[in-house]
LUMTIRO-349910 format. One record per residue (C-alpha): x, y, z; residue in three letters. Coordinates in steps of 0.001 Angstrom, whole numbers, plus 500000, padded with zeros to 6 digits. Layout:
% residues N
XYZALA;...
This chain:
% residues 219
090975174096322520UNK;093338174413325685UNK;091855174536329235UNK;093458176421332055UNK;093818173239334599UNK;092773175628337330UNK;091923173653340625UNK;089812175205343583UNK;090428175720347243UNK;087272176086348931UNK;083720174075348266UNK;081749177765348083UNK;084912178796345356UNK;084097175773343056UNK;080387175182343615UNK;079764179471342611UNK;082696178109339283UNK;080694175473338469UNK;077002177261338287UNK;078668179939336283UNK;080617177733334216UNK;081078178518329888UNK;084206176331329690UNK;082217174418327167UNK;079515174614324580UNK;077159172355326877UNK;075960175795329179UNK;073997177002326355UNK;071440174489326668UNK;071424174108330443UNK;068759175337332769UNK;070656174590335648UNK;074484173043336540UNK;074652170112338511UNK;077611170621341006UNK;076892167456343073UNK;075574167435346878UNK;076181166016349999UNK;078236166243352845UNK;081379168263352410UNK;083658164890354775UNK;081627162403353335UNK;083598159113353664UNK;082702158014350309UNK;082112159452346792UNK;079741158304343682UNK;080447159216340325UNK;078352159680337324UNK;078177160575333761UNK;076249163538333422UNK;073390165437334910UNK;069565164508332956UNK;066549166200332341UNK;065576165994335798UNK;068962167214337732UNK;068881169666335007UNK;065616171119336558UNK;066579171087339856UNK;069833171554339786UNK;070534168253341904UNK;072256164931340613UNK;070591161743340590UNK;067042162667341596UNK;065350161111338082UNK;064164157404338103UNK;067693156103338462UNK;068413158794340937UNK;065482157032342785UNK;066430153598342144UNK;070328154666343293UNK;068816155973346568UNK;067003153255346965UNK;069297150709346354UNK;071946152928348878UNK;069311152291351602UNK;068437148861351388UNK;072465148425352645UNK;072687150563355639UNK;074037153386353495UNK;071862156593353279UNK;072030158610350831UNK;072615161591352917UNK;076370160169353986UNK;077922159920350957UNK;078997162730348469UNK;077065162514344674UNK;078552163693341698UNK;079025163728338069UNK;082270163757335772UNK;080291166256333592UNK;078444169017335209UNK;076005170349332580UNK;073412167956330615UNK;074495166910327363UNK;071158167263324888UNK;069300164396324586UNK;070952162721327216UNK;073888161684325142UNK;077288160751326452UNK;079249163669327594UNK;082312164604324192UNK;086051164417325007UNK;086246167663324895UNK;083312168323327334UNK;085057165833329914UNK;088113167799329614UNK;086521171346330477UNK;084625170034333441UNK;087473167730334185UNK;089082170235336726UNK;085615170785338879UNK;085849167045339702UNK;089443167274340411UNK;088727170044342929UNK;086065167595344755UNK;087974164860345375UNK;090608166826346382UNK;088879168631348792UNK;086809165745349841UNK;089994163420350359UNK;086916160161350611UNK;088390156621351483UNK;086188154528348720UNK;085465156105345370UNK;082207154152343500UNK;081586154879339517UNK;079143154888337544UNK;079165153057334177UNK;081855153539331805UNK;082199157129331523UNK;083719157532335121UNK;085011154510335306UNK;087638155526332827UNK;087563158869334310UNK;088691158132337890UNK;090760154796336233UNK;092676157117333270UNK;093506159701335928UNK;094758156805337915UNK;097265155487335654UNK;095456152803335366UNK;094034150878331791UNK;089889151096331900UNK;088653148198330775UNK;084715148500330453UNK;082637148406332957UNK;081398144734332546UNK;084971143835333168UNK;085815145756335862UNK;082846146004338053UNK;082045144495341301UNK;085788144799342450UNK;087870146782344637UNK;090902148642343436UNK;093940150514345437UNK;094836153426343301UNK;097082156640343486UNK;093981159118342539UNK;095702163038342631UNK;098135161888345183UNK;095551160460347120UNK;095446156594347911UNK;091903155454348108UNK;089802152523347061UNK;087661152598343845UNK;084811150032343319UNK;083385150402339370UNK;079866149265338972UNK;076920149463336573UNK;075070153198335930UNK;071727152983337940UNK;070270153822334693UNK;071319150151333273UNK;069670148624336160UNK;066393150614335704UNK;066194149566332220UNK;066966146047333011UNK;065701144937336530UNK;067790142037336685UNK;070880144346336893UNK;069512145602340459UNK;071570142731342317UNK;074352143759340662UNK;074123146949341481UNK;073256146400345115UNK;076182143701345776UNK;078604146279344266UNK;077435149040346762UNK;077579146285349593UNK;081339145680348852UNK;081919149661348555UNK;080600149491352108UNK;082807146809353311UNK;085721148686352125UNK;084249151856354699UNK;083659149917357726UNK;087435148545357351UNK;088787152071357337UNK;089031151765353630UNK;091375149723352645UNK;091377147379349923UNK;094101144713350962UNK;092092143864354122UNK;088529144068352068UNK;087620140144352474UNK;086953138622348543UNK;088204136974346174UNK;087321140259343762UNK;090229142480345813UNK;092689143771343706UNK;096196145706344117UNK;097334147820340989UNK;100088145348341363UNK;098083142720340822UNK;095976144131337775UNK;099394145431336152UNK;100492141910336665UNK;097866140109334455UNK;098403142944331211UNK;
């Protein structure tokens, strides 16, 4: 199936698109699409898989028990929930909580495309592996798991945009296995270093800082 790669101008344009949405099979089961929330010049943007039972209640993302543990861990940094803009790659719950299809990516891939976009942010955090190898593919830019990856900061060309991406594990992963919480934490910590040095990646202090010259470098 072919998409029309249509991209949105205005927030109140693409929030009404995605709520609406049939682009994919994954509507029919929905109660509720999950456009994402927060504030429309948030500095930074998180990145998830897919909406669950929960956001698919309320409409909201990450307001289940990892939702909880996310906005928990966001706060014990200095980093409220209520700065940053929330999102997922998919907008729709898969059943069963599965991972989101190729095909499903690809219909919803234009919604996300609109966001960051229109949010321009300076550090992009994802997820687990599904939008890690979102924001990474779009990137030009080989994904490489998320156990791999995470914890470091990367200068990409996202959309024409240069910003700063920082994979880490899904707050799901840490709920299910406590001792993933420090993980999770220190990667938000060095997604907040990257925003209180304007947000960029060469100055962020650690040895985890990487150019795309450097990563293309090592292949």
């Amino acid at each position: 199936m072919i998409f029309t790669q249509t991209r949105f101008s205005s927030w109140e344009e693409l929030e009404n698109a995605i709520k609406h949405c049939t682009r994919c099979p994954l509507h029919r089961s929905r109660k509720n699409a999950v456009p994402g929330e927060g504030p429309k010049d948030a500095r930074a943007m998180l990145i998830g898989e897919a909406p669950g039972a929960t956001e698919d209640e309320l409409g909201r993302p990450f307001v289940g028990a990892a939702g909880r543990l996310l906005t928990m861990s966001l706060e014990s940094i200095g980093l409220p929930r209520s700065s940053v803009y929330i999102t997922n790659v998919v907008k729709c719950r898969p059943p069963g909580n599965r991972e989101p299809r190729e095909e499903e990516i690809e219909a919803c891939s234009p919604y996300l495309e609109s966001q960051i976009l229109l949010l321009k942010p300076i550090v992009i955090v994802t997820l687990g592996n599904v939008a890690g190898k979102w924001v990474f593919t779009r990137a030009g830019m080989k994904w490489g798991g998320v156990t791999r990856m995470r914890g470091k900061v990367y200068e990409v060309n996202l959309l024409g945009l240069k910003l700063s991406v920082v994979p880490t594990i899904h707050p799901a992963a840490a709920l299910y296995n406590p001792s993933l919480r420090s993980t999770l934490i220190e990667d938000l910590r060095r997604a907040k270093e990257v925003l209180e040095k304007g947000g960029s990646a060469q100055e962020s202090s650690g040895r985890g800082t990487k150019s795309l010259l450097d990563y293309l470098k090592k292949k």
